[in-house]
N, C-alpha and C positions, 0 to 999 in steps of 0.2 A: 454405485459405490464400490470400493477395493474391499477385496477380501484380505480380511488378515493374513500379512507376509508376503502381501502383493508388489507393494512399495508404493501405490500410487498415489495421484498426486490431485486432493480435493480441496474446492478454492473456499473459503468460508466467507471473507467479506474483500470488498474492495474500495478504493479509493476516488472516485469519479471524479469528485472536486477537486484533486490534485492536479489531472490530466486537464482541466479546465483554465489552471490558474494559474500554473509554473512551465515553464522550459524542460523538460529532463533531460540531462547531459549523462547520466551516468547510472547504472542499475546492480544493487547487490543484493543477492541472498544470503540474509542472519537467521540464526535460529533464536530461541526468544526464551526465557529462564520463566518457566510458571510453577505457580502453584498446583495443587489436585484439584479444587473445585474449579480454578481459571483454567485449565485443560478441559474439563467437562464443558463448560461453559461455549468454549470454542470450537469442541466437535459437534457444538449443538444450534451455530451458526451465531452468539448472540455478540457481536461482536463490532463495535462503530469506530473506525480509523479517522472519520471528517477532519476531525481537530489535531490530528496528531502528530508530531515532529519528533526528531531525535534529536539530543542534545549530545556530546561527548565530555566526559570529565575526570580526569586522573586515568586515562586510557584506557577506560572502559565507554562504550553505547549507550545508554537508553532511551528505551522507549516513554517518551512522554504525552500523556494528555489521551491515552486513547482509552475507550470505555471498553470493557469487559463483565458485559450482565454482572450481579452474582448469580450463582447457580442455586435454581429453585428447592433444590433439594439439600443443600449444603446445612452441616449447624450453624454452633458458634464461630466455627472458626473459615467461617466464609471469608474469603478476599474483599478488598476494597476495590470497588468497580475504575476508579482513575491511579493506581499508584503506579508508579515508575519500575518500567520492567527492562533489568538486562538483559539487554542482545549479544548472542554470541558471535561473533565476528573475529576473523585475526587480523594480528596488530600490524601488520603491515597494512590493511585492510581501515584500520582505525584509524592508523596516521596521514595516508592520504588524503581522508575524508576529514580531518582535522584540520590538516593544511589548506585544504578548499575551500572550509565554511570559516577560514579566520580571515579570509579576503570578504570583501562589500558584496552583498547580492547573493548568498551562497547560503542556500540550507538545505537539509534531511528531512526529509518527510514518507510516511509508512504507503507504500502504493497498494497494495495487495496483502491477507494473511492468507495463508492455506494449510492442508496438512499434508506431509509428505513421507509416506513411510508410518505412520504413524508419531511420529513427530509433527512438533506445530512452527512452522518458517514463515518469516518475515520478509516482503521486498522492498526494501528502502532504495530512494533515490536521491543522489543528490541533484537540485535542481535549482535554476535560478527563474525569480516571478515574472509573470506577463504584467505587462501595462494594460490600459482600457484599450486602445488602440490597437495593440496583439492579439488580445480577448477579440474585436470586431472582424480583424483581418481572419483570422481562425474560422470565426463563425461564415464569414463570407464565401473562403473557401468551399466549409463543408457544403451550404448550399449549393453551389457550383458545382462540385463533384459527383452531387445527390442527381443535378438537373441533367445532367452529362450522362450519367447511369441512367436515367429515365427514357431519357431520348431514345440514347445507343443497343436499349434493352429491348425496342422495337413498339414502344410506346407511342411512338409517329412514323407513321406510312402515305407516301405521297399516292393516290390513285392515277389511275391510265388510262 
């Protein structure tokens, strides 16, 4: 773990099912508008992206649909574990990715959170979905690759 004033760079949750399920074409780092108790909550790893997409609206980001524990210590004025959180992004940044996701096939979805510096950053992607047949072909691959590295890693030897 970073010591304070280090800068470094700790991953808190990630996205598997993203890398699964969509194409990624394209990768940005936003930084993400919390509350106090959803800061604590996210240095403390509780943090589930599965569901999560960005939406854009009047030229601002959000983050939607992604959970964020409450924090076990928190009062009354704990956060709401699904609300909509802005991302900070510039606008040239935002209009790209608004022109993208206004064509067929095209959406934002959360890949990674971490902490960076002691701030908490977001890696969103814009990405277009796989088909079932993309999904096989993927899977196929990986195996092949896995069998190739087996082989090649001196796993079979022909005797003399």
């Amino acid at each position: 773990m970073a010591k304070r004033g280090e800068g470094g760079v700790r991953p808190v949750a990630t996205n598997r099912k993203a890398l699964h399920e969509y194409f990624i074409e394209d990768t940005y780092e936003a930084g993400i508008a919390l509350t106090g108790t959803e800061i604590k909550s996210v240095r403390a790893s509780r943090v589930n992206l599965r569901d999560g997409y960005v939406q854009i609206r009047n030229g601002s980001a959000w983050l939607m649909n992604v959970h964020i524990s409450p924090y076990d210590f928190g009062n009354r004025e704990n956060h709401e574990p699904r609300r909509e959180r802005r991302l900070l992004l510039h606008s040239v940044e935002i209009r790209k990715l608004q022109s993208k996701v206004s064509e067929r096939g095209w959406t934002i979805v959360p890949l990674s959170m971490y902490l960076s510096g002691g701030r908490a950053k977001v890696e969103v992607a814009l990405v277009r979905g796989k088909r079932l047949y993309d999904k096989k072909d993927a899977v196929a691959e990986r195996d092949a690759d896995r069998e190739m590295q087996r082989v090649t890693k001196g796993g079979w030897q022909e005797d003399f």
